[in-house]
C-alpha positions as CSV (number, residue, x, y, z in Angstrom):
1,X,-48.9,44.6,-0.9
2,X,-51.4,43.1,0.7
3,X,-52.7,39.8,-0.9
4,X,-55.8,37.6,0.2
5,X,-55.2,34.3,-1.1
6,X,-58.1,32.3,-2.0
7,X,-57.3,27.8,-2.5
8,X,-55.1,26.2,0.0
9,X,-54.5,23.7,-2.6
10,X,-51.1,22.9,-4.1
11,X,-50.5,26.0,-5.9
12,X,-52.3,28.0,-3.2
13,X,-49.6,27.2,-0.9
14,X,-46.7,27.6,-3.2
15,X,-47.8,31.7,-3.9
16,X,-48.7,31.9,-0.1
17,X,-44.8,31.0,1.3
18,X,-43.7,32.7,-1.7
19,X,-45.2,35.9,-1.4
20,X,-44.5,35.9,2.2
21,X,-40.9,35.2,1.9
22,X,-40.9,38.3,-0.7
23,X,-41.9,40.9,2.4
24,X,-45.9,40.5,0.9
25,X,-48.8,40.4,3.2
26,X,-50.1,37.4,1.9
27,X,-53.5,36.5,4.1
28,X,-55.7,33.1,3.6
29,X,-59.2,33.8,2.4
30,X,-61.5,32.2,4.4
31,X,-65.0,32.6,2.3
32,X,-66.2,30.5,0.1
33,X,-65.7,31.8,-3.0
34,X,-69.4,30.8,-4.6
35,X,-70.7,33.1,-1.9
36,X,-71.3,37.1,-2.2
37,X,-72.2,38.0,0.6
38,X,-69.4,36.1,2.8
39,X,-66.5,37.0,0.1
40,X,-67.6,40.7,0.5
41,X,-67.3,40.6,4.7
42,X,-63.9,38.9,3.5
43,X,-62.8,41.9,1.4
44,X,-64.5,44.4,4.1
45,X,-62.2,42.7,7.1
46,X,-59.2,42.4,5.2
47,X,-58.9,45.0,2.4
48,X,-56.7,43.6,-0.1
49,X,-54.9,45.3,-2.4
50,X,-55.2,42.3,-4.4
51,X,-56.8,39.7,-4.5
52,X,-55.5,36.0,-6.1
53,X,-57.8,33.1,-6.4
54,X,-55.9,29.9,-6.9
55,X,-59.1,28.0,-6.1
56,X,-60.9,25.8,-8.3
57,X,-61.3,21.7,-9.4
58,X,-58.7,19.9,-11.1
59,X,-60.2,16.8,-9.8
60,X,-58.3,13.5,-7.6
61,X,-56.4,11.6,-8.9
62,X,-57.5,13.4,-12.4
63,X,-59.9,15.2,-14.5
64,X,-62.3,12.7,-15.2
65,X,-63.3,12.8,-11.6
66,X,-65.1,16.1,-12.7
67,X,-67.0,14.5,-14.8
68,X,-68.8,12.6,-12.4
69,X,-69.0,15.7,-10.0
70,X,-69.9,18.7,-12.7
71,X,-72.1,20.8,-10.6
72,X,-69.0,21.0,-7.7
73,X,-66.4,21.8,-11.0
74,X,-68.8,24.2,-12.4
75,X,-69.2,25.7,-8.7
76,X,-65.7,26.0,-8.1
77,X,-64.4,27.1,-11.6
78,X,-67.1,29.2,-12.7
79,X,-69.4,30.3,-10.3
80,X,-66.4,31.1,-7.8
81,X,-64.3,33.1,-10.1
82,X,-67.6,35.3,-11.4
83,X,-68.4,36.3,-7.6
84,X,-65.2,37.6,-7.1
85,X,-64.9,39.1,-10.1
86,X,-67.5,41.0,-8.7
87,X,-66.6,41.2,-5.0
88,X,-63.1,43.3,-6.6
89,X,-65.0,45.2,-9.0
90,X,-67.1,46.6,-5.8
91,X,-64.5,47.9,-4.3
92,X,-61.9,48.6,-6.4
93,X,-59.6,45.6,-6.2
94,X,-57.0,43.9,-8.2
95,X,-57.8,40.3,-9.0
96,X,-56.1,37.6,-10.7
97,X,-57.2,34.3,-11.4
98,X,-55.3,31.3,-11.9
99,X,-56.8,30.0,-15.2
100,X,-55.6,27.0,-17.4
101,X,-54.0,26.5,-20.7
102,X,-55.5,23.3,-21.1
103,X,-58.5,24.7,-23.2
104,X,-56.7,24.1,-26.6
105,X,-55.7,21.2,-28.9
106,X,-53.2,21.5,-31.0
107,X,-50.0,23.5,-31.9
108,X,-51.6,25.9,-33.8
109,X,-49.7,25.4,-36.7
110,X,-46.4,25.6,-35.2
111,X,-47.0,29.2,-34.1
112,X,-48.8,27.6,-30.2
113,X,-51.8,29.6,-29.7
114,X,-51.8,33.0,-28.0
115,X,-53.7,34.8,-25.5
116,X,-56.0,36.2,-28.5
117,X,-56.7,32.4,-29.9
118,X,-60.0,31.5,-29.2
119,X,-60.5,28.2,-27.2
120,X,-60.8,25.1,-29.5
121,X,-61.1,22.4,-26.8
122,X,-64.1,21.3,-24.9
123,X,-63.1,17.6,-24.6
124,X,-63.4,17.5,-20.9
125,X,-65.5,19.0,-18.6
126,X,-63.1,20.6,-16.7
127,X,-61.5,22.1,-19.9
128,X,-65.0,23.6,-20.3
129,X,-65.3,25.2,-17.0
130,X,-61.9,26.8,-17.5
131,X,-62.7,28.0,-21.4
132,X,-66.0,29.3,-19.7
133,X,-64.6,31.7,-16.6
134,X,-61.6,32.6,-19.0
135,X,-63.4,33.9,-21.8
136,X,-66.3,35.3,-19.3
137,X,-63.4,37.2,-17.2
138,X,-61.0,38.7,-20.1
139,X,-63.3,41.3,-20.6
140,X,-62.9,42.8,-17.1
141,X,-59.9,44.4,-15.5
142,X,-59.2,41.0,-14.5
143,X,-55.3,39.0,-14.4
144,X,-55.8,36.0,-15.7
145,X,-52.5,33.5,-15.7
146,X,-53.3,30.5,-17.9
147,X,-51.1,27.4,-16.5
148,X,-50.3,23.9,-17.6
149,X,-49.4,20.5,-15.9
150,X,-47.4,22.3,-13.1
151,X,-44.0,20.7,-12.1
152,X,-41.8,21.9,-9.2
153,X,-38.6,20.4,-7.2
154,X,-40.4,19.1,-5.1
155,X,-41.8,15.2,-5.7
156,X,-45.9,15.1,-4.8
157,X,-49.2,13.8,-6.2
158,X,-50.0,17.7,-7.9
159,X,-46.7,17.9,-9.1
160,X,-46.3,16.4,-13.0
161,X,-43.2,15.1,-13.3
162,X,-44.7,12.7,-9.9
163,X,-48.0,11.9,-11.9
164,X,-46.2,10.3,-14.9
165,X,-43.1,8.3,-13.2
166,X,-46.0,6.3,-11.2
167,X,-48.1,5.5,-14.9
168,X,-46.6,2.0,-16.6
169,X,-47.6,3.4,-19.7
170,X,-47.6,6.9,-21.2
171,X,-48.5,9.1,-24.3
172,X,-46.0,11.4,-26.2
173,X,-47.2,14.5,-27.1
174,X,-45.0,17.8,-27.1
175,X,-46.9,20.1,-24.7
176,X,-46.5,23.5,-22.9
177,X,-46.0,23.1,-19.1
178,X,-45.4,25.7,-16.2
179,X,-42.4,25.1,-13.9
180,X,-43.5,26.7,-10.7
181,X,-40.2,27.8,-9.3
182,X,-40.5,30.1,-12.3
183,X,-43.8,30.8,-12.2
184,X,-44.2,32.0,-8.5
185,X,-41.3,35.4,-9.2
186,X,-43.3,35.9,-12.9
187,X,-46.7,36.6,-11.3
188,X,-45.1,38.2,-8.7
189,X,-43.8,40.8,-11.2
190,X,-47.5,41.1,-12.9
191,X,-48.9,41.7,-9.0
192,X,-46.3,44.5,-8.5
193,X,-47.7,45.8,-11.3
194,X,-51.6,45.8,-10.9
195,X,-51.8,44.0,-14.7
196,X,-54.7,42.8,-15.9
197,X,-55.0,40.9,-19.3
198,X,-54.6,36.9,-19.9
199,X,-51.1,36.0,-20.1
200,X,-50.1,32.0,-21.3
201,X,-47.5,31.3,-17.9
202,X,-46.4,28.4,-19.4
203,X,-42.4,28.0,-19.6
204,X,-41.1,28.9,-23.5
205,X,-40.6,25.9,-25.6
206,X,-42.3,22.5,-25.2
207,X,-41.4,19.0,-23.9
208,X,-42.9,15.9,-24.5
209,X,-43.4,12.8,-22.0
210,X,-40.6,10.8,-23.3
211,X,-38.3,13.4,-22.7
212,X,-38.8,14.1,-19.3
213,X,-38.9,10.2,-18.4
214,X,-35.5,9.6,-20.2
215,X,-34.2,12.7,-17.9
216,X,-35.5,10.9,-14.9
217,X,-33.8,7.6,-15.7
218,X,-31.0,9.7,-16.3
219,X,-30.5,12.0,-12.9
220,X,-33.0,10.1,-11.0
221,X,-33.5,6.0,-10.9
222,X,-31.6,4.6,-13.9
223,X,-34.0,1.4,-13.3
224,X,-36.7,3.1,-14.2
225,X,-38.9,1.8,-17.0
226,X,-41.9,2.9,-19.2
227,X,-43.7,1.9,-22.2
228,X,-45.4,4.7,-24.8
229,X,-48.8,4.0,-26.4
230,X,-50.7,6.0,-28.8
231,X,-53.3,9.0,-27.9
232,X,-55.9,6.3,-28.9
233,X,-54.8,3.2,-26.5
234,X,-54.8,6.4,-23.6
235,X,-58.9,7.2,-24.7
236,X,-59.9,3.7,-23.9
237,X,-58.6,4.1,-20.2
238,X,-60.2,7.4,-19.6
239,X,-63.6,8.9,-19.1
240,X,-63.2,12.3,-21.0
241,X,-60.5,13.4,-23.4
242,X,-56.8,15.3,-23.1
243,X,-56.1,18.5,-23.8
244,X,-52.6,18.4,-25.8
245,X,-51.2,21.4,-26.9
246,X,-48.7,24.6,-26.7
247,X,-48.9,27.7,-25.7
248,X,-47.1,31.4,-27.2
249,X,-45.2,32.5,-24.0
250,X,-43.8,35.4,-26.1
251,X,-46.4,38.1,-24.6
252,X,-44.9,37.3,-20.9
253,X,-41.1,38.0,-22.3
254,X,-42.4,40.9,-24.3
255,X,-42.7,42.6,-21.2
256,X,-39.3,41.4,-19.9
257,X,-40.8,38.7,-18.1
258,X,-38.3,36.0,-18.2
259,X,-39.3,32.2,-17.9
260,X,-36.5,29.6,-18.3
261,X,-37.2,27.2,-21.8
262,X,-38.8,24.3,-20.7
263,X,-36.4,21.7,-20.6
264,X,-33.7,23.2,-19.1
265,X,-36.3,24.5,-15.9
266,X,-37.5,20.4,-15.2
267,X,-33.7,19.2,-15.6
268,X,-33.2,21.6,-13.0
269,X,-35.9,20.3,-10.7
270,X,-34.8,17.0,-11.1
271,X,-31.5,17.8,-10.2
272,X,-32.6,19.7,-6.9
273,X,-35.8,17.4,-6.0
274,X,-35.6,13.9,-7.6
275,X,-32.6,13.2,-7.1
């Protein structure tokens, strides 16, 4: 296959290398994806067979920097993933989006919400912008691969496991999260495939903070120290709200998808990357 690869972010790389190293055509994007006209002489130059946007704003260091910069988040994560939408629908081309999880709160009553579950979190405005392209796009032909708090082998300031060893203090919330090494061959199944649909690429199970810090002082730096606060201590350190919750990763296995659970995926990264 052909893919055009739109983000040369953190993830954007990741699918790039990967995709390459699988005997894909993976090609950089070089529109920007707000822009018709200039995404349409993309697809006329390069004709994809799909097309993957893993652009958007997550915000540096964190979310609440979208707050402060809503017309570049609402550019990037809505306005961006509507003109391709589009662009592919023009000429016939798969797409598939790199959405978010992280517009939910909750655990749904044990059962973690599925891709049917309408959003119930709008806390952040980030969260928004996600919940608004998501639930704008699933009624296209459009593949929409809801992550959360991405964690790979590799130690960096995108990678979760990174964030929360450099915080003092932490919440503890049991919450869905994507381990990339698994993520990367998952969608690369669902591109083989030309789906389309929302599918919840989170890892099956979920892990809380405390556990993957006690894991850490375990494989990586038994010296390592942190202190747990409540969800409300967090709020008065932070411009907009969290979005805690966990996802139903049984539609991906359904389909013979296989994800590793959760904790046993980040003791393997520590193991390989941290250590």
């Amino acid at each position: 296959m052909k893919i055009l690869i739109y983000g040369k972010g953190y993830l954007g790389h990741k699918f790039y290398e990967y995709l390459q190293a699988q005997g894909e055509e993976a090609i950089w994007g070089s529109a920007d994806i707000g822009n018709l006209e200039l995404v349409r002489a993309d697809l006329k130059e390069h004709s994809p067979d799909t097309i993957l946007n893993c652009a958007g704003k997550t915000g540096r260091p964190n979310v609440d920097w979208c707050e402060d910069h809503q017309d570049e988040t609402f550019y990037s994560n809505v306005t961006g993933p509507l003109v391709l939408m589009k662009a592919a629908q023009e000429t016939d081309t798969h797409l598939a989006h790199l959405g978010s999880g992280c517009i939910y709160q909750g655990d749904n009553d044990g059962k973690g919400f599925s891709e049917k579950d309408t959003p119930n979190f709008y806390g952040s405005f980030y969260s928004q912008t996600k919940a608004w392209s998501d639930q704008m796009m699933k009624n296209f032909p459009v593949l929409i691969l809801r992550l959360r708090m991405p964690i790979d082998a590799n130690p960096g300031p995108r990678n979760f496991i990174s964030k929360i060893t450099k915080y003092d203090k932490v919440i503890n919330i049991p919450n869905s999260m994507t381990v990339v090494e698994d993520l990367l061959p998952a969608t690369h199944e669902l591109l083989k495939k030309y789906a389309t649909g929302t599918y919840n690429m989170t890892n099956p199970g979920a892990i809380d903070h405390e556990t993957i810090l006690d894991m850490y002082t375990e494989i990586v730096d038994p010296s390592f120290t942190y202190e747990i606060i409540s969800l409300q201590e967090l709020e008065k350190h932070i411009k907009a709200p969290r979005s805690n919750c966990i996802l139903d990763a049984s539609k991906l296995a359904n389909e013979g998808i296989k994800m590793r659970p959760v904790e046993e995926a980040i003791r393997d990264c520590l193991e390989k990357g941290f250590k």
